[in-house]
PyMOL CGO cylinders between C-alpha atoms (Angstrom):
from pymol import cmd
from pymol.cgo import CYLINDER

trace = [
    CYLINDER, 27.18, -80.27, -83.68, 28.31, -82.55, -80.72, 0.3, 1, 1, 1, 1, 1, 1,
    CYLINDER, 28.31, -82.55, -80.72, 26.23, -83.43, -77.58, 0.3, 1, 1, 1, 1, 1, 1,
    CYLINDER, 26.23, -83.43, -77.58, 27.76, -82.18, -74.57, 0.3, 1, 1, 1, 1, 1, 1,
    CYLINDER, 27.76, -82.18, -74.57, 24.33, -82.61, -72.35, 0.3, 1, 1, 1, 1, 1, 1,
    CYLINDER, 24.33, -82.61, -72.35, 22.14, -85.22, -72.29, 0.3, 1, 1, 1, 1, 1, 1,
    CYLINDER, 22.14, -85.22, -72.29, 18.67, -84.30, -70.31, 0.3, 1, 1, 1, 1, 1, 1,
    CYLINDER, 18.67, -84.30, -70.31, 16.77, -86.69, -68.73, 0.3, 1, 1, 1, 1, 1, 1,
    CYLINDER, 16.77, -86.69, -68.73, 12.59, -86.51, -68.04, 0.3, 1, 1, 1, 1, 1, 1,
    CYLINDER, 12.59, -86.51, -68.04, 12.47, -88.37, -65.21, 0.3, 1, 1, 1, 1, 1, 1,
    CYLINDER, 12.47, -88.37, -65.21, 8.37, -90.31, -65.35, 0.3, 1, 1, 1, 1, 1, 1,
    CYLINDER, 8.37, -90.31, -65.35, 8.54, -92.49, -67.47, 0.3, 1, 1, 1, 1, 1, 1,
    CYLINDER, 8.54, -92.49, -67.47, 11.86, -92.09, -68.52, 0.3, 1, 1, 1, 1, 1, 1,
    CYLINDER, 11.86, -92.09, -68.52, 13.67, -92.96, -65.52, 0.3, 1, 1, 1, 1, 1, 1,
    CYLINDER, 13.67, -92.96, -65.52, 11.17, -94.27, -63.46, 0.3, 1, 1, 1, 1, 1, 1,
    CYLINDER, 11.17, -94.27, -63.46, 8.29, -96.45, -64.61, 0.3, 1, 1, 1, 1, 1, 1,
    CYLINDER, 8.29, -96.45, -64.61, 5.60, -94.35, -62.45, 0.3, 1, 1, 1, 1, 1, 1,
    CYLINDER, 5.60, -94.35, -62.45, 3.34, -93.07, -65.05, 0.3, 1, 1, 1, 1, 1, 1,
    CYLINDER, 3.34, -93.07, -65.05, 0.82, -96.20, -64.58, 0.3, 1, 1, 1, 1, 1, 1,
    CYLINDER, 0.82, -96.20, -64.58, 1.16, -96.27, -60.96, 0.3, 1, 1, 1, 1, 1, 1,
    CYLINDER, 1.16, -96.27, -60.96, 0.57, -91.97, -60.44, 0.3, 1, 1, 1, 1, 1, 1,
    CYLINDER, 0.57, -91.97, -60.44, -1.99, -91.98, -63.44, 0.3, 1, 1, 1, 1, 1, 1,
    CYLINDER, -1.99, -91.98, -63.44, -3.99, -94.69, -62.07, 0.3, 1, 1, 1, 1, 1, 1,
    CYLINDER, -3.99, -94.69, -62.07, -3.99, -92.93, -58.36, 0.3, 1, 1, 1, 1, 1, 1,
    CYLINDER, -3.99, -92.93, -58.36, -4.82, -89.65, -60.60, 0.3, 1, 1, 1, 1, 1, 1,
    CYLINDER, -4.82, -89.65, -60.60, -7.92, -91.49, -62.30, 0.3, 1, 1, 1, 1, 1, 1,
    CYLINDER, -7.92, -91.49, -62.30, -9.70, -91.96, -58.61, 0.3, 1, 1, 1, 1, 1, 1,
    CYLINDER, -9.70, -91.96, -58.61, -8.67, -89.30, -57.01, 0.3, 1, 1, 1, 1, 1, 1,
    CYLINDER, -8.67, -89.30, -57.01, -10.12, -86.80, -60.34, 0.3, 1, 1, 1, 1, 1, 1,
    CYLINDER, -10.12, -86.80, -60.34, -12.86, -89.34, -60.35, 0.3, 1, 1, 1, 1, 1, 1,
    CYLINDER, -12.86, -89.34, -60.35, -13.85, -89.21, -55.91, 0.3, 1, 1, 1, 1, 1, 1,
    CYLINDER, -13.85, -89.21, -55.91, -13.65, -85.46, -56.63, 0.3, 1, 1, 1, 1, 1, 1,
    CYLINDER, -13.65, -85.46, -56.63, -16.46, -85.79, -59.70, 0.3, 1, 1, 1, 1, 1, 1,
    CYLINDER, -16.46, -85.79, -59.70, -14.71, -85.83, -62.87, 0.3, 1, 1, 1, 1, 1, 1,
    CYLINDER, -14.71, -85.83, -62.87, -14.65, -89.27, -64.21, 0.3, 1, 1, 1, 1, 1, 1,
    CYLINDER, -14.65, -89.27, -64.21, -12.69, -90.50, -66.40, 0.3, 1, 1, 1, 1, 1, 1,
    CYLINDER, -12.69, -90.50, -66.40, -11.18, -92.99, -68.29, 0.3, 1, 1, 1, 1, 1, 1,
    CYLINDER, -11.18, -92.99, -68.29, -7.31, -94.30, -67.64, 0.3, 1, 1, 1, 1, 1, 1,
    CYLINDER, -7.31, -94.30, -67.64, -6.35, -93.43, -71.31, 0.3, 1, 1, 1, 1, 1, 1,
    CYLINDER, -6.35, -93.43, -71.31, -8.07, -90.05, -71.23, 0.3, 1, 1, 1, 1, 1, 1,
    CYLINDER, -8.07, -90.05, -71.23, -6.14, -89.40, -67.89, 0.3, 1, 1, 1, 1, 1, 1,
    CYLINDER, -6.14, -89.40, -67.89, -3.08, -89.86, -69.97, 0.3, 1, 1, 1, 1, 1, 1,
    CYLINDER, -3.08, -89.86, -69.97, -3.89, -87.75, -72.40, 0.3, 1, 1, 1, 1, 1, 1,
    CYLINDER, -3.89, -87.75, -72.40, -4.83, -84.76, -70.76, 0.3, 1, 1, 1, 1, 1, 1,
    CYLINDER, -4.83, -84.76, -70.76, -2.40, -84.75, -67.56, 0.3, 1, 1, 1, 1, 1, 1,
    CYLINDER, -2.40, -84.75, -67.56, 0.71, -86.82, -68.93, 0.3, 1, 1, 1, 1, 1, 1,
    CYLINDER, 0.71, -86.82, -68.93, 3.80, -84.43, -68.77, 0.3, 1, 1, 1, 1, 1, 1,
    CYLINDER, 3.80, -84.43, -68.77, 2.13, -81.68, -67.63, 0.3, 1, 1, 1, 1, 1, 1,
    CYLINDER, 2.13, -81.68, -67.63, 3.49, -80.34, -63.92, 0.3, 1, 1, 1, 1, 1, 1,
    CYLINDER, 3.49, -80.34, -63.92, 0.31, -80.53, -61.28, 0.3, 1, 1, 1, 1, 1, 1,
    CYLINDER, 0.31, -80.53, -61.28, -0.34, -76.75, -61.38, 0.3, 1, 1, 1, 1, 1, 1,
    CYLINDER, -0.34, -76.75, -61.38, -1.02, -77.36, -65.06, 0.3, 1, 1, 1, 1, 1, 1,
    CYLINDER, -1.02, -77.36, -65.06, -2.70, -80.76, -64.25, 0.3, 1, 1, 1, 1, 1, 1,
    CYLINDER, -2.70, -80.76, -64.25, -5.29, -78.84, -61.50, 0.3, 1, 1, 1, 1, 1, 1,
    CYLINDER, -5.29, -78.84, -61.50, -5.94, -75.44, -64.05, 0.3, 1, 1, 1, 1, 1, 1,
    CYLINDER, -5.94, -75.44, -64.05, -7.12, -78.29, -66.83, 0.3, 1, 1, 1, 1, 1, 1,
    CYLINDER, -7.12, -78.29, -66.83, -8.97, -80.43, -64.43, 0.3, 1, 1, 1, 1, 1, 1,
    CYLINDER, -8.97, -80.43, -64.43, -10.97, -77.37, -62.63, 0.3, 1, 1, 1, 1, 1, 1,
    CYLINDER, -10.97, -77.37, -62.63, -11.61, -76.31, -66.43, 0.3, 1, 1, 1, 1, 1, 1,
    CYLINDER, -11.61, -76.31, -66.43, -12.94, -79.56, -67.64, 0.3, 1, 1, 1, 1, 1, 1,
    CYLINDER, -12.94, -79.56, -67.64, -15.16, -79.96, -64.20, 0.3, 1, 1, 1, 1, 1, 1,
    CYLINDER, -15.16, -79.96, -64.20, -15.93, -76.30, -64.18, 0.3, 1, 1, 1, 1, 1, 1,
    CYLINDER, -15.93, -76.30, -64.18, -15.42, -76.01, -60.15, 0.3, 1, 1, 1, 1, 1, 1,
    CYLINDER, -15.42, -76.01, -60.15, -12.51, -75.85, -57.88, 0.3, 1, 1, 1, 1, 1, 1,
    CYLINDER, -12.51, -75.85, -57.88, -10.34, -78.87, -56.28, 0.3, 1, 1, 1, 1, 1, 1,
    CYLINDER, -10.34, -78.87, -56.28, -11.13, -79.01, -52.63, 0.3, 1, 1, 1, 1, 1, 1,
    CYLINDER, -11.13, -79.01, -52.63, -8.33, -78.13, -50.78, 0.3, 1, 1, 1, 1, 1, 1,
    CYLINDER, -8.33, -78.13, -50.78, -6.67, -81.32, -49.35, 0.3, 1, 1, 1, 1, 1, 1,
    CYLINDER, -6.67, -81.32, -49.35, -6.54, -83.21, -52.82, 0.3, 1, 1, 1, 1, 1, 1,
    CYLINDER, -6.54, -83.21, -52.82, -2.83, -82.57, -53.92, 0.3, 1, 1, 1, 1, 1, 1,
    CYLINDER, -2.83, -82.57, -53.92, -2.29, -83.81, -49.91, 0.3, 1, 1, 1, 1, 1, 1,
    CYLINDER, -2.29, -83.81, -49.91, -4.21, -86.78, -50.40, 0.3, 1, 1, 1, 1, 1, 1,
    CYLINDER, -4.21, -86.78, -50.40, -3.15, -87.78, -53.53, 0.3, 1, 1, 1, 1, 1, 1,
    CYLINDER, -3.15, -87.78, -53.53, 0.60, -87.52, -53.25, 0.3, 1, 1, 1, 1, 1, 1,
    CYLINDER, 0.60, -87.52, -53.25, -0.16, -89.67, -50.11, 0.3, 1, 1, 1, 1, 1, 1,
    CYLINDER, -0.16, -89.67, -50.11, -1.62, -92.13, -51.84, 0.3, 1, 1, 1, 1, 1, 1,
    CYLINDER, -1.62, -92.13, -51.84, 0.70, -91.96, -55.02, 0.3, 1, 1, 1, 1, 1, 1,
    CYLINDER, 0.70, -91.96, -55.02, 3.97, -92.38, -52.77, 0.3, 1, 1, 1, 1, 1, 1,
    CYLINDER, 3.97, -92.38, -52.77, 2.71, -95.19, -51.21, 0.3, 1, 1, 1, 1, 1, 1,
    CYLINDER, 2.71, -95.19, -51.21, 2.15, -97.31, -54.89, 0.3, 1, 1, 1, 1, 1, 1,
    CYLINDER, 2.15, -97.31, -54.89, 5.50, -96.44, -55.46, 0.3, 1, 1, 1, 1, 1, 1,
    CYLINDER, 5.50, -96.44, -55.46, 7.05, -97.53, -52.21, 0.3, 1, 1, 1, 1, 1, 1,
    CYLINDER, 7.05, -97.53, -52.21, 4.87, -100.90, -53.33, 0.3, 1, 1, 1, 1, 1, 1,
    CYLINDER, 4.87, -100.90, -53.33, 5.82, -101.13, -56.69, 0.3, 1, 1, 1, 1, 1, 1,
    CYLINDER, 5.82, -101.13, -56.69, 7.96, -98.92, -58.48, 0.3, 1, 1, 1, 1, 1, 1,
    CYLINDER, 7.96, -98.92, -58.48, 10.68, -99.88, -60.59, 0.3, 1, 1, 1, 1, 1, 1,
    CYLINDER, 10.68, -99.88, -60.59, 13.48, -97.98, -62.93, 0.3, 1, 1, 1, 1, 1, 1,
    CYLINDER, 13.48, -97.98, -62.93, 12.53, -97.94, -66.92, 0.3, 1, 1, 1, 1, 1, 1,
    CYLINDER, 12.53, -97.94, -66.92, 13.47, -100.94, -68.59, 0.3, 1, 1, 1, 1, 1, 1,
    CYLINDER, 13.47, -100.94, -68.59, 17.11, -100.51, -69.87, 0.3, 1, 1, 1, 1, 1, 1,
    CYLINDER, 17.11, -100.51, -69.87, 17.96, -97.44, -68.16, 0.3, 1, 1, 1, 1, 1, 1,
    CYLINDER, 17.96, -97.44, -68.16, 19.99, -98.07, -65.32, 0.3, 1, 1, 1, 1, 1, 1,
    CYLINDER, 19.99, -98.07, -65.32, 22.75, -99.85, -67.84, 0.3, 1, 1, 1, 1, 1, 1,
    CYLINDER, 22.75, -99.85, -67.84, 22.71, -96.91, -70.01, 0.3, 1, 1, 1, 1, 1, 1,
    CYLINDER, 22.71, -96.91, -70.01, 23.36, -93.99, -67.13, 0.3, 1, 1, 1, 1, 1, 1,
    CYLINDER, 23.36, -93.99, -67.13, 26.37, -96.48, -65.77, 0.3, 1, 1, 1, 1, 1, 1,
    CYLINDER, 26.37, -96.48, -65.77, 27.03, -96.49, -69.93, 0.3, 1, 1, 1, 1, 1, 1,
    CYLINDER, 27.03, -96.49, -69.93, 27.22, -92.74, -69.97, 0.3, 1, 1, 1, 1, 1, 1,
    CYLINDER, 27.22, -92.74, -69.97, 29.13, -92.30, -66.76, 0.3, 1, 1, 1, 1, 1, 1,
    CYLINDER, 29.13, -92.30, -66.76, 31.85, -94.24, -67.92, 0.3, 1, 1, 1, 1, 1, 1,
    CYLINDER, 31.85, -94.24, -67.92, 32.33, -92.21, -70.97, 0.3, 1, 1, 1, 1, 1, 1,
    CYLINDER, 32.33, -92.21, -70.97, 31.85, -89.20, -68.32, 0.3, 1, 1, 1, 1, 1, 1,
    CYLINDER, 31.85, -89.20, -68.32, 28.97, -87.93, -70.47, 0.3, 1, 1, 1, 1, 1, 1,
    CYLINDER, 28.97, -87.93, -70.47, 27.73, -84.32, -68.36, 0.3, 1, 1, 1, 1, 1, 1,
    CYLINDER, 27.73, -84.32, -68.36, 23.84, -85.16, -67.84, 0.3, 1, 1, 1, 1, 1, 1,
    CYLINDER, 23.84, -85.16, -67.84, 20.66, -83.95, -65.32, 0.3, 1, 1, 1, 1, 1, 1,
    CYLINDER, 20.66, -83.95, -65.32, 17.38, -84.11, -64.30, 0.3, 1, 1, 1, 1, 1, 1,
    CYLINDER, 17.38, -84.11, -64.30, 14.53, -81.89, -65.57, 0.3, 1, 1, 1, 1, 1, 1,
    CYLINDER, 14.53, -81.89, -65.57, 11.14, -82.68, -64.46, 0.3, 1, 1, 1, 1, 1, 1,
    CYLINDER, 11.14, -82.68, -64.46, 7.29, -81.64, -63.95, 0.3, 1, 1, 1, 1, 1, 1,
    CYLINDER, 7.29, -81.64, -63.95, 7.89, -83.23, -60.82, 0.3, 1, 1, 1, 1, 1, 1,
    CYLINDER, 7.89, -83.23, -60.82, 8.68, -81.56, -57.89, 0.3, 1, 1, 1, 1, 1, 1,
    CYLINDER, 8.68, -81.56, -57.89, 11.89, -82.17, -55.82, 0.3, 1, 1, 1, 1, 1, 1,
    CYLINDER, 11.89, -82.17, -55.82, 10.16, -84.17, -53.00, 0.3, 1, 1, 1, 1, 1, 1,
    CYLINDER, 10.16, -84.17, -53.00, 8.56, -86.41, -55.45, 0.3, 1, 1, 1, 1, 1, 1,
    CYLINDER, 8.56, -86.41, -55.45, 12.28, -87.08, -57.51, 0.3, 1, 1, 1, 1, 1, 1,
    CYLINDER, 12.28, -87.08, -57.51, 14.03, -87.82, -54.35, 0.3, 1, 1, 1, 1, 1, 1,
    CYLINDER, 14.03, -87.82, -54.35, 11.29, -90.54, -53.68, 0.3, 1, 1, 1, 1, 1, 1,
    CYLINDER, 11.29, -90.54, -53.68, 11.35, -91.72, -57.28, 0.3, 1, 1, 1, 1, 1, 1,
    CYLINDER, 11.35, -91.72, -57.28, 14.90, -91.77, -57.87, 0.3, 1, 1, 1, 1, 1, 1,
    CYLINDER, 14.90, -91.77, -57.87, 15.92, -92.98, -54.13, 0.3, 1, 1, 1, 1, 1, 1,
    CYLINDER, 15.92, -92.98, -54.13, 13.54, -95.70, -54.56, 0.3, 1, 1, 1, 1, 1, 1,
    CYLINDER, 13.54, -95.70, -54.56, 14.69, -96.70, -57.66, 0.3, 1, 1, 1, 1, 1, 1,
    CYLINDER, 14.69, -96.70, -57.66, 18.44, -96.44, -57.22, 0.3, 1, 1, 1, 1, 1, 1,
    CYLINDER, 18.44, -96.44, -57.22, 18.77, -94.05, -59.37, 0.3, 1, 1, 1, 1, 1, 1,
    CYLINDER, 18.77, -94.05, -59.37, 19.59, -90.90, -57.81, 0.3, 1, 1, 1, 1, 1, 1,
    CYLINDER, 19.59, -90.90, -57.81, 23.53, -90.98, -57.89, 0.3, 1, 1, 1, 1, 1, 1,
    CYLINDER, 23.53, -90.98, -57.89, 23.57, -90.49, -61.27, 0.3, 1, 1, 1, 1, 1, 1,
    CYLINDER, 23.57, -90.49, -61.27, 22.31, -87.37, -61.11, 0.3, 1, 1, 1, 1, 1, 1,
    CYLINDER, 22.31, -87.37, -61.11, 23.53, -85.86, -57.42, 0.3, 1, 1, 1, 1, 1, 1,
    CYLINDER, 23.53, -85.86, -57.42, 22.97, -81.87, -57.95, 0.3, 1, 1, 1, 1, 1, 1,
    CYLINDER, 22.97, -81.87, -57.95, 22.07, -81.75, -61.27, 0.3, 1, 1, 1, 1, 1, 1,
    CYLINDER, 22.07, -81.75, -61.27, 18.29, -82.23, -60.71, 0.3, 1, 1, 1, 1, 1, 1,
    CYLINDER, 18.29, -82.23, -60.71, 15.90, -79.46, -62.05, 0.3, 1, 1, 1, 1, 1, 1,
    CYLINDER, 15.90, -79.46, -62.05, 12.08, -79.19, -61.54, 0.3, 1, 1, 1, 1, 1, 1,
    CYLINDER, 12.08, -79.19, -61.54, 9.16, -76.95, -63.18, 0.3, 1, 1, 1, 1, 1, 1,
    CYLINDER, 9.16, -76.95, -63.18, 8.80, -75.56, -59.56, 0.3, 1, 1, 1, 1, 1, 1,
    CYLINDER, 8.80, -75.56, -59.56, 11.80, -73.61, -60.39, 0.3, 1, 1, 1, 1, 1, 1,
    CYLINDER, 11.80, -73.61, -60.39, 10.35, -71.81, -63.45, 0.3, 1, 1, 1, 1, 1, 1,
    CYLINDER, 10.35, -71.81, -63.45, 7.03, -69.79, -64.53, 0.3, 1, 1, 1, 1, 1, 1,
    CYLINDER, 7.03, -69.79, -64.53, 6.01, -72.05, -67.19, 0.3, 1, 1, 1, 1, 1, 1,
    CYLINDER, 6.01, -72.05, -67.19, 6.30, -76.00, -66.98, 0.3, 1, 1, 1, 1, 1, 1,
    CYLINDER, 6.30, -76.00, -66.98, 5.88, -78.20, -70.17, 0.3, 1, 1, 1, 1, 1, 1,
    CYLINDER, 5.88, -78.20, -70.17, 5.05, -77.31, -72.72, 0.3, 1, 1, 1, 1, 1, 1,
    CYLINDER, 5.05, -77.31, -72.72, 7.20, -74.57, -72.76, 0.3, 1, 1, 1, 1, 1, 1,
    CYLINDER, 7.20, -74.57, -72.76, 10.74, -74.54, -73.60, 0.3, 1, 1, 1, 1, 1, 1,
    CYLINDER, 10.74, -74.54, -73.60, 12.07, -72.39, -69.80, 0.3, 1, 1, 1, 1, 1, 1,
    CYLINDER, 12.07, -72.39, -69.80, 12.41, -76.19, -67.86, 0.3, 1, 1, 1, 1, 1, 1,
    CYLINDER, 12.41, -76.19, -67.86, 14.89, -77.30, -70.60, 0.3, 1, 1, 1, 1, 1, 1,
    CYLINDER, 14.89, -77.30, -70.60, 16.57, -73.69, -70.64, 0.3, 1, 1, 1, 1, 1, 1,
    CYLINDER, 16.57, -73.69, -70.64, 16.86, -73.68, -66.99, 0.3, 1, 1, 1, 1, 1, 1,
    CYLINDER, 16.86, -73.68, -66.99, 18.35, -76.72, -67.18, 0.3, 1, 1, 1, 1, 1, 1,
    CYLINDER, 18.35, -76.72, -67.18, 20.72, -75.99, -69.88, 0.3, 1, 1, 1, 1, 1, 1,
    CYLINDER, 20.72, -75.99, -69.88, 21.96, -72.47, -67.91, 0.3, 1, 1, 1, 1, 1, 1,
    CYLINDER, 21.96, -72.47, -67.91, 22.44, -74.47, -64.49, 0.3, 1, 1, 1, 1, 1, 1,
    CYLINDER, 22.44, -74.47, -64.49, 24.88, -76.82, -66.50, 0.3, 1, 1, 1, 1, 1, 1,
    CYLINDER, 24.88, -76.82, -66.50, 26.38, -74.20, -68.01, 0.3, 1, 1, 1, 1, 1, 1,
    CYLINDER, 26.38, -74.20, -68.01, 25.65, -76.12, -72.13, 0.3, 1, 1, 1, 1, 1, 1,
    CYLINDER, 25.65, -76.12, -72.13, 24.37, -74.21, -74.66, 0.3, 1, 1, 1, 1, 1, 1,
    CYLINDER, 24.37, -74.21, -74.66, 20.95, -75.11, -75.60, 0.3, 1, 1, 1, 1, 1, 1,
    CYLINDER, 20.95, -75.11, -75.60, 21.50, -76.13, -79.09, 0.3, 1, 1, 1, 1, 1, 1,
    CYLINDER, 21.50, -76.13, -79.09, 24.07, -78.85, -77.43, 0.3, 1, 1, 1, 1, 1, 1,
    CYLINDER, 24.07, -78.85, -77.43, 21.27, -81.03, -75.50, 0.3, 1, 1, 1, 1, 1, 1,
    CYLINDER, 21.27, -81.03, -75.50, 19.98, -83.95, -76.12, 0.3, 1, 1, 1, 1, 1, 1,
    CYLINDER, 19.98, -83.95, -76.12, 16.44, -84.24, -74.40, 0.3, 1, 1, 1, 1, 1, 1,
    CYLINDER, 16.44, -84.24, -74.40, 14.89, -87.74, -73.43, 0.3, 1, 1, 1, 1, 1, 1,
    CYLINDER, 14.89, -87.74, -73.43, 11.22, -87.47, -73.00, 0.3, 1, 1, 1, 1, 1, 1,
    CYLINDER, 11.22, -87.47, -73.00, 7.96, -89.64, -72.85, 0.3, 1, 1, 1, 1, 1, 1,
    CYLINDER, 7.96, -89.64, -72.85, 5.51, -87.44, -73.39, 0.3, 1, 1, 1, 1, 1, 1,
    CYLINDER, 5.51, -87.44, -73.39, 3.90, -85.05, -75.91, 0.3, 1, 1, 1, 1, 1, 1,
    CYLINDER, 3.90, -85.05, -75.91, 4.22, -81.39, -73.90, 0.3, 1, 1, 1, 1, 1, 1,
    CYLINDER, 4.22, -81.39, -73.90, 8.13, -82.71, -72.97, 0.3, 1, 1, 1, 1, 1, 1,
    CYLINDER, 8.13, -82.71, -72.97, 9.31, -83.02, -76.66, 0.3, 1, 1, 1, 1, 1, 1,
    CYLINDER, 9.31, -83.02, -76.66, 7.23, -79.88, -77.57, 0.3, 1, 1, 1, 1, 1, 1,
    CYLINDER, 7.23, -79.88, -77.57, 8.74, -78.55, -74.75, 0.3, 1, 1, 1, 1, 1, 1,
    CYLINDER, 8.74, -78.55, -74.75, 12.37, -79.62, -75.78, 0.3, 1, 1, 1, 1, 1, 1,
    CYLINDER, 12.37, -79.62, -75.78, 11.58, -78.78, -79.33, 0.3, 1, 1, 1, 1, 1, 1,
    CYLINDER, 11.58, -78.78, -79.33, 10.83, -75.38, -78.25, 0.3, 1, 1, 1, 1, 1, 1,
    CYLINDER, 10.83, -75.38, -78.25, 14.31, -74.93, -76.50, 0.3, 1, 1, 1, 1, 1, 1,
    CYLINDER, 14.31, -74.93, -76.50, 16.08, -75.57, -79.30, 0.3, 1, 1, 1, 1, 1, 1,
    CYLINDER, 16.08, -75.57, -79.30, 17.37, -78.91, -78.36, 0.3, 1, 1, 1, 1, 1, 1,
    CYLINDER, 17.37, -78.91, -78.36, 17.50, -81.96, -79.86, 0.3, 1, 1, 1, 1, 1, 1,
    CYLINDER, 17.50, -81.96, -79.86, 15.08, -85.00, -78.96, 0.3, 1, 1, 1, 1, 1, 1,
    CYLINDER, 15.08, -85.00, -78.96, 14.87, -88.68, -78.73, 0.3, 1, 1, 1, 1, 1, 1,
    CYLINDER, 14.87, -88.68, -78.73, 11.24, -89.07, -77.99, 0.3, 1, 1, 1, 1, 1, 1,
    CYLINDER, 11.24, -89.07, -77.99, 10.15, -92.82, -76.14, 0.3, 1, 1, 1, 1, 1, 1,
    CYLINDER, 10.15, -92.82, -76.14, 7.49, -94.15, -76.88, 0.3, 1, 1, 1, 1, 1, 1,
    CYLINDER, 7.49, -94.15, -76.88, 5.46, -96.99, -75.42, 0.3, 1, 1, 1, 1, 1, 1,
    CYLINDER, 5.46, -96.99, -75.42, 2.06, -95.47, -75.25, 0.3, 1, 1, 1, 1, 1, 1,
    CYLINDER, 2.06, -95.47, -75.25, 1.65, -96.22, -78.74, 0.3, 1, 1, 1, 1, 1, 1,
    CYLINDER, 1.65, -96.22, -78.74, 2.04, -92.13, -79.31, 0.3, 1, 1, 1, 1, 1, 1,
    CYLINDER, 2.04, -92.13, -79.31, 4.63, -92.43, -82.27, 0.3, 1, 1, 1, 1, 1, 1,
    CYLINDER, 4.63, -92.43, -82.27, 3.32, -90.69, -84.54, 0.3, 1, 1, 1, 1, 1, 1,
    CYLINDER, 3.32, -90.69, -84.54, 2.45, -87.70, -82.68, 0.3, 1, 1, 1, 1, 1, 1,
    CYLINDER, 2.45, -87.70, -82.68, 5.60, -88.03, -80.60, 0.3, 1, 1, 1, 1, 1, 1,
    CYLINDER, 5.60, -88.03, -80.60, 7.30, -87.68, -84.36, 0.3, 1, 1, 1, 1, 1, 1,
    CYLINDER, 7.30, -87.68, -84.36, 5.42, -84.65, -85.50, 0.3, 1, 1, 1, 1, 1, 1,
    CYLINDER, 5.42, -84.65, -85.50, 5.84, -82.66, -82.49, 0.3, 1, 1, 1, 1, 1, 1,
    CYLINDER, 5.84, -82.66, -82.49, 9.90, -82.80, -83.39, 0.3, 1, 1, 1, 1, 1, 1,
    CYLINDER, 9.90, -82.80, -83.39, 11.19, -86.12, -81.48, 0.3, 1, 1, 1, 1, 1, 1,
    CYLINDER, 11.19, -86.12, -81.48, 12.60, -88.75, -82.97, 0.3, 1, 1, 1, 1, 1, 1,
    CYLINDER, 12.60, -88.75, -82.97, 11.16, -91.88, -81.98, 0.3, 1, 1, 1, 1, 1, 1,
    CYLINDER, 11.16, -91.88, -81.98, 13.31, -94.52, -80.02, 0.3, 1, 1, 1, 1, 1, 1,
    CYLINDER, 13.31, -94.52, -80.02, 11.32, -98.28, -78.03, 0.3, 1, 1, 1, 1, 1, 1,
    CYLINDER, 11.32, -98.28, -78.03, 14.65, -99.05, -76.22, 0.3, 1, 1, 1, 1, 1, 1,
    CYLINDER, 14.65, -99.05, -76.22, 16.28, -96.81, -73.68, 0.3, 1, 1, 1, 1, 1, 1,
    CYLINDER, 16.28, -96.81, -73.68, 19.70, -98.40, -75.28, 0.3, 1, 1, 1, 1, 1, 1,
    CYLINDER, 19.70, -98.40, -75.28, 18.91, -96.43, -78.75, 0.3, 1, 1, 1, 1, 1, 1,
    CYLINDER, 18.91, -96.43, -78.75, 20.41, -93.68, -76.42, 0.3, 1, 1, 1, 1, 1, 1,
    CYLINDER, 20.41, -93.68, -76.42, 23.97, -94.76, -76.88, 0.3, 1, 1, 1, 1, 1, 1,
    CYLINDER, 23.97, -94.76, -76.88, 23.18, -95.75, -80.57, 0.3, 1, 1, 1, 1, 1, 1,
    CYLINDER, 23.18, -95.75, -80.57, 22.19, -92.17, -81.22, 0.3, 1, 1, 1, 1, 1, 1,
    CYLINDER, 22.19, -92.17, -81.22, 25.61, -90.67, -78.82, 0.3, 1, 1, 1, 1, 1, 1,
    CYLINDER, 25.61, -90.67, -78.82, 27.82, -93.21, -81.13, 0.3, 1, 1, 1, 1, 1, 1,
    CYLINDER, 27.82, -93.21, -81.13, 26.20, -92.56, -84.22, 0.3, 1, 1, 1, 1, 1, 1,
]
cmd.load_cgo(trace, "trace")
C-alpha cells in the first residue's frame, strides 16, 4: 500500500532540542527534589507530553510540583533554544526533497503549539508544515497512545493505514504502532533495539526517509 502521509515528531526529529529541554528538565526535577541522572531523564520523560511527564515525576517523588514549575521551566527551556537550537541533521534537505515531489505531510507532537512555533520558527522550519501542525493538547491521551497519530491522520483527511510516522522515541513508535501506521524509528540514543521491538524500523540518517518513499 502507497504512502500518501508522511508524519513528522517534531523533538528530535525536526529539531535537535531533546539535549537542550532534557538537560533544563534534569535541574529543574532536580531544584524541586528529585534527582536524577541525564540518561534516566531520558528515559522516563522522552516523548511523553508534560502532563504525562508531571503525573510520572509526582509518582516517582511521591509529592506534588509546586505550582510555578511548568512557568519556570519553559522559561528557561526557550531561552537554550533561542541560544542554541538547531534543525536535525539532514532534515531540512529532505522536507525541500518531499515538497518537490508534493508529498502531503504534518506535524504531530507532545509539544504544545507555543513551544512548535518557537522550535520550528527558530529553526526555519515552520513553512513546511503551515496548518498542518497537531499537538497532544488536542487529544485525551498523548504518547503512547495511538489518538495523536489518528488525529492527525483525520485532520489530513489519509487513512491511517497510509502514514508513514517519523519518531525518536520509544512511546512515539508505540504510539504510531498503535495507530496502525507504519514507522521509521531514528535512532541516536543508542535505543535500536528497543526502538525495533516496539514496531519501528530503525533508520541513523534523516535521508533513509526518501530511500524508504523510493523504495
Amino acid at each position: 500500500m502507497s504512502i500518501d502521509l508522511i508524519i513528522f515528531d517534531c523533538d528530535g526529529v525536526l529539531v535537535d532540542s531533546e539535549p537542550l529541554a532534557n538537560e533544563e528538565l534534569r535541574l529543574a526535577l532536580r531544584d524541586w527534589g528529585l534527582d536524577l541522572s541525564l540518561q534516566e531523564v531520558i528515559r522516563h520523560f522522552v516523548g511523553l507530553s508534560m502532563s504525562s511527564v508531571i503525573e510520572k515525576a509526582e509518582n516517582m517523588a511521591g509529592k506534588k510540583i509546586h505550582e510555578n514549575f511548568l512557568e519556570d521551566l519553559q522559561e528557561k527551556t526557550f531561552a537554550a533554544f533561542r541560544a542554541g537550537l538547531k534543525p536535525v541533521q539532514g532534515i531540512a534537505s529532505v522536507l525541500e526533497n518531499l515538497r518537490a515531489q508534493d508529498q502531503k505531510i504534518c506535524v504531530a507532537s507532545s509539544g504544545d503549539f507555543t513551544k512548535m512555533d518557537l522550535t520550528l520558527g527558530l529553526t526555519g522550519l515552520q513553512d513546511f508544515f503551515t496548518g498542518r501542525i497537531y499537538s497532544a493538547t488536542q487529544v485525551r491521551r498523548g504518547k503512547p497512545y495511538p489518538d495523536l497519530y489518528l488525529h492527525a491522520a483525520d485532520q489530513m483527511a489519509v487513512e491511517p493505514a497510509r502514514c508513514l510516522v517519523i519518531e525518536d522515541s520509544l512511546p512515539g513508535v508505540q504510539g504510531a504502532v498503535a495507530a496502525g501506521m507504519e514507522v521509521l524509528a531514528y535512532s541516536v540514543r543508542g535505543e535500536d533495539q528497543a526502538l525495533a521491538k516496539a514496531g519501528g524500523m530503525v533508520i541513523k540518517d534523516m535521508r533513509n526517509i526518501i530511500d524508504f518513499m523510493a523504495g
